[in-house]
C-alpha positions in Angstrom: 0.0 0.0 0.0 1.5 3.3 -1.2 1.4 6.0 1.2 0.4 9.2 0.4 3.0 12.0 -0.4 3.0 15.9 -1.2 5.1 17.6 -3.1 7.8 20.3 -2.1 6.9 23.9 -3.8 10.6 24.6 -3.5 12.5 21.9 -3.9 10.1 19.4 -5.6 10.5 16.4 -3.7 7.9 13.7 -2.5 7.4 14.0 1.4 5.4 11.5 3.3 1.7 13.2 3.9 2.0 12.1 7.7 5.7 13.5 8.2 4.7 16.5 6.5 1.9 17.0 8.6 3.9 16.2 12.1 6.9 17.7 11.0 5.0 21.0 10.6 2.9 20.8 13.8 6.6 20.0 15.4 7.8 23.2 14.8 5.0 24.7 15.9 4.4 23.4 18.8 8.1 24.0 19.2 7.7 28.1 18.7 5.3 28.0 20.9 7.1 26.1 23.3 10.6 28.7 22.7 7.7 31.8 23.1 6.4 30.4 26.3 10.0 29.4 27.7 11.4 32.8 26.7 8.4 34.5 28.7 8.9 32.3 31.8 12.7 32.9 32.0 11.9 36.6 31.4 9.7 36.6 34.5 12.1 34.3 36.6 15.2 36.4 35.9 12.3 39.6 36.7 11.7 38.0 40.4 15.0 36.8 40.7 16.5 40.7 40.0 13.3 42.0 42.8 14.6 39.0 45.3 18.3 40.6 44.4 17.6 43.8 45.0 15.7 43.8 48.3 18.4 40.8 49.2 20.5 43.9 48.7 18.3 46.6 50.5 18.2 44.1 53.8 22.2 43.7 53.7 22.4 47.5 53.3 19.6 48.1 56.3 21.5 46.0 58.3 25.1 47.5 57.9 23.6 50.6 58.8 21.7 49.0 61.8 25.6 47.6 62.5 26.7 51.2 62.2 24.4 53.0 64.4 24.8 49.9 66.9 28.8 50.9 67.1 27.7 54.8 67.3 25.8 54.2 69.8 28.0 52.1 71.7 30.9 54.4 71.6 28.6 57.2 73.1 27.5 55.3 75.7 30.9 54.3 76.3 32.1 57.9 76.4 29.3 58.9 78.0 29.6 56.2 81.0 33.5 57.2 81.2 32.5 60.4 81.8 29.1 60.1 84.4 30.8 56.6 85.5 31.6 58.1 89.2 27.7 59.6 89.2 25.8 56.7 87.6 27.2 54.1 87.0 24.9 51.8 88.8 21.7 53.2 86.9 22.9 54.1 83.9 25.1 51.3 83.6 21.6 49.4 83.5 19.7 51.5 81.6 22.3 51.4 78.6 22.7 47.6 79.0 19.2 47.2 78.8 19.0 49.7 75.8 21.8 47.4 74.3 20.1 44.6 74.6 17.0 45.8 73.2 18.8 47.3 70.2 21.0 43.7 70.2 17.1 41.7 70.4 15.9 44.3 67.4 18.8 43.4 65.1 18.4 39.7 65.7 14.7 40.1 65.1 16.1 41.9 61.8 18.1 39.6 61.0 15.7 36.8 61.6 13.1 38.2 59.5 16.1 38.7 56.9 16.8 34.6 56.6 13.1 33.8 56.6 12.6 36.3 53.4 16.1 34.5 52.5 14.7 31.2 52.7 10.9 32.6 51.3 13.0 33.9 48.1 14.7 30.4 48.0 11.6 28.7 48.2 9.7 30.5 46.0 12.8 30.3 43.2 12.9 26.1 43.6 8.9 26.5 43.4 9.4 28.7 39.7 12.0 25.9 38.9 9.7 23.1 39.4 7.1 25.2 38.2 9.2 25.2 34.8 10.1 21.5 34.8 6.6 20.7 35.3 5.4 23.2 32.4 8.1 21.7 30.2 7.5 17.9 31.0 3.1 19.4 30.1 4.6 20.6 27.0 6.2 17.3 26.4 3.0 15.5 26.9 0.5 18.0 24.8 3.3 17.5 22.1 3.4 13.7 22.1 -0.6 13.8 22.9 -1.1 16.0 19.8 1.0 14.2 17.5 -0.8 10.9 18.7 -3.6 12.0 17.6 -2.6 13.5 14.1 -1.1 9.9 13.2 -4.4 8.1 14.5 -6.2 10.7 12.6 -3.6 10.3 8.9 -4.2 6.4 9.6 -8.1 6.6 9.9 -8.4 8.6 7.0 -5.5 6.2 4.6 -8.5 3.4 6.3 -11.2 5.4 5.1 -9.3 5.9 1.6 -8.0 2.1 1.6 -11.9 1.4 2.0 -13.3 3.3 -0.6 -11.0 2.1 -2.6 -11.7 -1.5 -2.5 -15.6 -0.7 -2.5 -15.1 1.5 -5.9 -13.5 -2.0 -7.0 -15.9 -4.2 -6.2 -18.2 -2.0 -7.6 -16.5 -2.2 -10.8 -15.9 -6.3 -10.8 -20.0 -6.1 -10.3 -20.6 -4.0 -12.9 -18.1 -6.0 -15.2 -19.8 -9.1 -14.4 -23.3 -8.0 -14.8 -22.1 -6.3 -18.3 -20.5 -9.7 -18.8 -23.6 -11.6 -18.1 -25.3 -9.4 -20.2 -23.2 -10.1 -23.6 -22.7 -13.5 -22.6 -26.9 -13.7 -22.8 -26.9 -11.6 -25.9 -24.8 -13.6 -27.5 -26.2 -17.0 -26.4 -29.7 -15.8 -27.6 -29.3 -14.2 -30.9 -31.6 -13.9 -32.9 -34.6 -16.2 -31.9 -35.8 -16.5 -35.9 -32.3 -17.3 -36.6 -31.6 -20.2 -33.9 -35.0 -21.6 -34.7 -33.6 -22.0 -38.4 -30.5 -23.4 -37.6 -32.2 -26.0 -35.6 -34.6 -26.9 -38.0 -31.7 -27.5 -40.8 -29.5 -29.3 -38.0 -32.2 -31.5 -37.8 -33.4 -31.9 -41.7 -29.6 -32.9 -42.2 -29.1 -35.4 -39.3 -32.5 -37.0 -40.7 -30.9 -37.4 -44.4 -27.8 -38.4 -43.5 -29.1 -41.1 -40.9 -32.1 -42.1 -43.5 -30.9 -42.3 -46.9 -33.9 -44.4 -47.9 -35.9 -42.4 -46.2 -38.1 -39.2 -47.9 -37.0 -36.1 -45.9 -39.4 -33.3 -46.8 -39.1 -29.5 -45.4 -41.9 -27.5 -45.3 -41.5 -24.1 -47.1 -41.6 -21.0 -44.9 -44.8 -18.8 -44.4 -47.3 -22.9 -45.3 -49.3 -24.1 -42.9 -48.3 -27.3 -41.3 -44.6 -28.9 -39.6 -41.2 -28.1 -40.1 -39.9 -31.7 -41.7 -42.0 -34.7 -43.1 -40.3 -38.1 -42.5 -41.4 -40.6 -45.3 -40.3 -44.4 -44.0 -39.1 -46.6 -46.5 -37.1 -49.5 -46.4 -34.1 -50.3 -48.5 -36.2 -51.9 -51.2 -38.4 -48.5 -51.1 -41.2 -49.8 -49.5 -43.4 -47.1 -47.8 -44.0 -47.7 -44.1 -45.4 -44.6 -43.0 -44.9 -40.8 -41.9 -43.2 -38.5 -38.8 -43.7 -35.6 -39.0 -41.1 -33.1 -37.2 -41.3 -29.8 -35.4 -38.1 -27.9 -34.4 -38.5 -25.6 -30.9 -35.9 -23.0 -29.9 -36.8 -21.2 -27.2 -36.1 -20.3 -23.4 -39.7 -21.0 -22.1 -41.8 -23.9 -22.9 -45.2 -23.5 -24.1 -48.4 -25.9 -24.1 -50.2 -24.7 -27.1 -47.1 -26.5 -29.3 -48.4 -30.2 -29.3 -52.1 -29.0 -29.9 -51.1 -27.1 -33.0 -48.5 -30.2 -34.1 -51.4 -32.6 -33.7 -53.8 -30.7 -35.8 -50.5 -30.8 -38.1 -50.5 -34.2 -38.0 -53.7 -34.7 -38.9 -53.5 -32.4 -41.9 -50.8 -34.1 -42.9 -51.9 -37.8 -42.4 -49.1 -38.3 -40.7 -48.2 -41.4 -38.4 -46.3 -40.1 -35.7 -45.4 -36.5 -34.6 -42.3 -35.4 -33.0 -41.6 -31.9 -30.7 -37.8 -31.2 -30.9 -36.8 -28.4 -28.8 -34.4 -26.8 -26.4 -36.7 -26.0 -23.5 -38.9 -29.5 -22.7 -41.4 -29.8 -20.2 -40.4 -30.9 -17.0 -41.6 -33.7 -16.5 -39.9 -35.2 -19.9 -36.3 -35.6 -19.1 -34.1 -36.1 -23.0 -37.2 -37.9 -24.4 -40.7 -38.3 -23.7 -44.7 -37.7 -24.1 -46.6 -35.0 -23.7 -50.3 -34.9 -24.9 -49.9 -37.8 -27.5 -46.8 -36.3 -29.2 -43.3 -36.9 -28.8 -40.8 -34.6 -27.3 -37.4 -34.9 -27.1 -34.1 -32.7 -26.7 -31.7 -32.3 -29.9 -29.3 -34.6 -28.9 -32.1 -37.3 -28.6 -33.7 -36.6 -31.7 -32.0 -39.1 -34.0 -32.1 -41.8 -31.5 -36.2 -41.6 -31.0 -36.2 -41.2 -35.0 -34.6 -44.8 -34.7 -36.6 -45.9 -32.0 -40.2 -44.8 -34.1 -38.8 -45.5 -37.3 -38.1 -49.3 -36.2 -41.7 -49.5 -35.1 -43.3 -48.3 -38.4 -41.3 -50.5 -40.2 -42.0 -53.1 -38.1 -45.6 -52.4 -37.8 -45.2 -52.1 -41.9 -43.6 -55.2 -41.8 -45.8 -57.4 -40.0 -48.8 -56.0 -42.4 -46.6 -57.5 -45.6 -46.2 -60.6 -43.0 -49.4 -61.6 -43.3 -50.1 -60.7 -47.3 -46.9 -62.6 -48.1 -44.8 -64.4 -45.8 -41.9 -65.9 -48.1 -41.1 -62.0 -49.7 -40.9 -60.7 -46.2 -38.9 -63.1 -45.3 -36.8 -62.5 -48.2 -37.0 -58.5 -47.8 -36.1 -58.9 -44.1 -32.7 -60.9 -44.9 -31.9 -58.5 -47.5 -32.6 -55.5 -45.2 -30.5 -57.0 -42.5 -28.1 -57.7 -44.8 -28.1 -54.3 -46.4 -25.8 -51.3 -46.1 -28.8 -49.5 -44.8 -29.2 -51.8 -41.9 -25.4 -51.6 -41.1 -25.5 -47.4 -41.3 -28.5 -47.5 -39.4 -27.0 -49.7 -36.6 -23.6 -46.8 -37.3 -25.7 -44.3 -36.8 -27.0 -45.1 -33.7 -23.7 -45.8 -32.4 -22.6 -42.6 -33.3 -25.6 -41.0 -31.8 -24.6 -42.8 -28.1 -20.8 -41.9 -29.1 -21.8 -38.3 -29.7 -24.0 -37.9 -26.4 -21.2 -39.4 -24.4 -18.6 -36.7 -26.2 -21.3 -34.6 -25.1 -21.6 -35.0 -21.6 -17.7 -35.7 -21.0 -17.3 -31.8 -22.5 -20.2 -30.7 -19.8 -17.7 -32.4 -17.7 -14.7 -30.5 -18.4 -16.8 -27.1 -19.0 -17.7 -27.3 -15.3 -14.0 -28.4 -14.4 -12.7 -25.4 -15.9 -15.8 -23.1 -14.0 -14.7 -24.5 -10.8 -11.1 -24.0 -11.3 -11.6 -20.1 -12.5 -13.8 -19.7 -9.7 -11.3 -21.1 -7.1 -8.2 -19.4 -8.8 -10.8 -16.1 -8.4 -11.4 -16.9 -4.3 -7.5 -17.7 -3.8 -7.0 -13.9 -5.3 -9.5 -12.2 -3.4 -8.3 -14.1 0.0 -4.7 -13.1 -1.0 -5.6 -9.9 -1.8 -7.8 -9.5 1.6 -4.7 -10.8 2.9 -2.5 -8.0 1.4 -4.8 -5.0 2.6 -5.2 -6.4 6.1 -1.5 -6.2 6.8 -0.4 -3.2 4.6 -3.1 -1.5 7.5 -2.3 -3.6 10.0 1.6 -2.4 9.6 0.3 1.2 9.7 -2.2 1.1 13.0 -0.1 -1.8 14.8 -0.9 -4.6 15.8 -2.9 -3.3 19.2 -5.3 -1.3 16.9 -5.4 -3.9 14.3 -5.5 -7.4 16.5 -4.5 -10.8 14.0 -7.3 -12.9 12.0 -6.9 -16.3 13.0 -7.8 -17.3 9.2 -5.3 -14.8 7.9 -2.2 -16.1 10.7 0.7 -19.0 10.8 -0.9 -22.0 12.9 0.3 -22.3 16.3 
């Protein structure tokens, strides 16, 4: 599966549509990030410079605290050396008490100096975590985003892949139908023109199995049959008459043997015989339907035999009776006869044919079965294909395995 691709405006090349898209929403995200890092160390290095400066204020406030203390001791000093013979039990106390409350104010001073020491320090490691944690939330919206643009480029080469293969099933429907469609055209035809054929098919097959015989055809646009079957033997005896109606169609129809029988009768015919491509079905290759024959094409010649035998006989047993000895004689030289043995050839041919027949059905379906099974090998293989072309895209997690598609075990 070919993934998709965009082309360069600059340069020209082919760059993968899903590295395109991340590598632009990289950078970005990574302005963004810069911008918002730049910002934060601009108000860091702001607090740090106001923690600086009043770091510098305190140290300042308490030099001149450190100052004033030594002023103020030297006064006093001077001022005990020279009152030390008048006061120097009270005043000696009073300053010692004023120095220690001025020694308790600097150590509250001081105090409250480490504590905004130790609030700056706190408050710095607090920004530093601060940053870490907005970097490592940066991190995560990054790798979150980008999770979603590749689940997003996969879904839609899924959606694409998809519509794809529907537009081509699609098409192999519609090339089948179309197809089925010429494949009926040209099986049908013209139905005038098939009926013809048939009709002459059987005409010929009659003349060449029955030499002796009178094959008639019935001139298009007269009433009556398509062929009229005059018996004879070899000695051109007359035996009687079948006559023969030729059927190509897809549907049978029931009004056929009513008009052949009033056909029949017309024609003073014997026997009368339905050939045609769509039987009724109940007759299976050859049977009765209404008092007339009806048979399939491949079946025509051998019920011609079969009826033929029995007007002959019937014909046979009439001269049987009017003169024994000459039928007698005629029936040796019949079964002696060329006719006889092409007749007996004929209807060996006939089984031969229908066997050739039915071994080509054979094969036909052979070959059906195998282009149908070499077309369900492709499509598996193909399935096959597409499953892990997508399956190598989403991973395996997304797309789970198809036991019928996996090794065994």
């Amino acid at each position: 599966m070919t993934e998709p691709h965009i082309t360069c405006p600059n340069c020209g090349a082919d760059i993968p549509l899903e590295e395109a898209v991340s590598h632009r929403l990289r950078e970005q995200l990574e302005k963004e990030f810069h911008k918002e890092r730049e910002k934060f160390r601009a108000t860091i290095a702001e607090r740090e410079k106001k923690l600086n400066e009043e770091r510098a204020s305190l140290e300042v406030r308490a030099k001149s605290v450190d100052v004033e203390v030594a002023k103020g001791l030297e006064a006093a000093r001077a001022k005990l050396q020279a009152d030390a013979a008048r006061e120097v039990n009270d005043k000696m106390t009073v300053q010692l008490r004023d120095l220690q409350a001025q020694i308790d104010a600097q150590r509250s001073h001081l105090e409250a100096a480490r504590t905004a020491e130790l609030e700056l320090r706190k408050q710095q490691r607090e920004l530093e975590d601060a940053k870490s944690n907005m970097e490592l939330a940066m991190t995560r919206k990054f790798d979150e985003e980008r999770q979603q643009i590749g689940d997003k480029i996969r879904q839609q080469i899924l959606e694409a892949e998809a519509l794809k293969l529907a537009d081509k099933e699609n098409r192999i429907r519609d090339l089948q139908a179309q197809i089925a469609a010429l494949q009926q055209r040209a099986e049908q035809g013209s139905m005038q023109a098939q009926g013809e054929t048939l009709e002459l098919e059987l005409e010929s097959s009659l003349r060449a199995a029955f030499r002796f015989d009178e094959i008639g055809e019935v001139k298009k646009g007269q009433r009556g049959a398509d062929v009229c079957q005059r018996v004879r033997t070899n000695a051109g005896s007359e035996c009687g008459k079948i006559l023969w109606e030729a059927k190509r169609a897809k549907n049978w129809f029931s009004d056929w043997t009513a008009k052949l029988k009033e056909d029949q009768r017309e024609a003073e015919a014997d026997l009368a015989v339905l050939v045609t491509t769509c039987p009724p079905t109940e007759v299976r290759g050859i049977g009765q339907c209404d008092g007339v024959w009806v048979c399939t094409p491949p079946f025509a010649i051998s019920l011609a035999e079969a009826l033929r035998h029995g007007l002959v006989a019937t014909a046979t047993q009439r001269m049987q009776q009017s003169n024994r000895d000459d039928k007698m004689a005629l029936l040796y030289e019949h079964l002696c006869s060329t006719n006889f043995r092409q007749t007996i050839e004929a209807i060996v041919e006939s089984f031969l044919a229908l066997k050739e027949q039915l071994e080509a059905e054979k094969r036909a379906f052979a070959k059906q079965w195998r282009e149908r099974e070499t077309q369900l090998e492709k499509a598996i293989a193909h399935t096959a294909r597409l499953y892990g072309g997508i399956q190598g895209i989403a991973g395996r997690e997304a797309l789970p395995e198809i036991s019928r598609l996996a090794l065994p075990g």
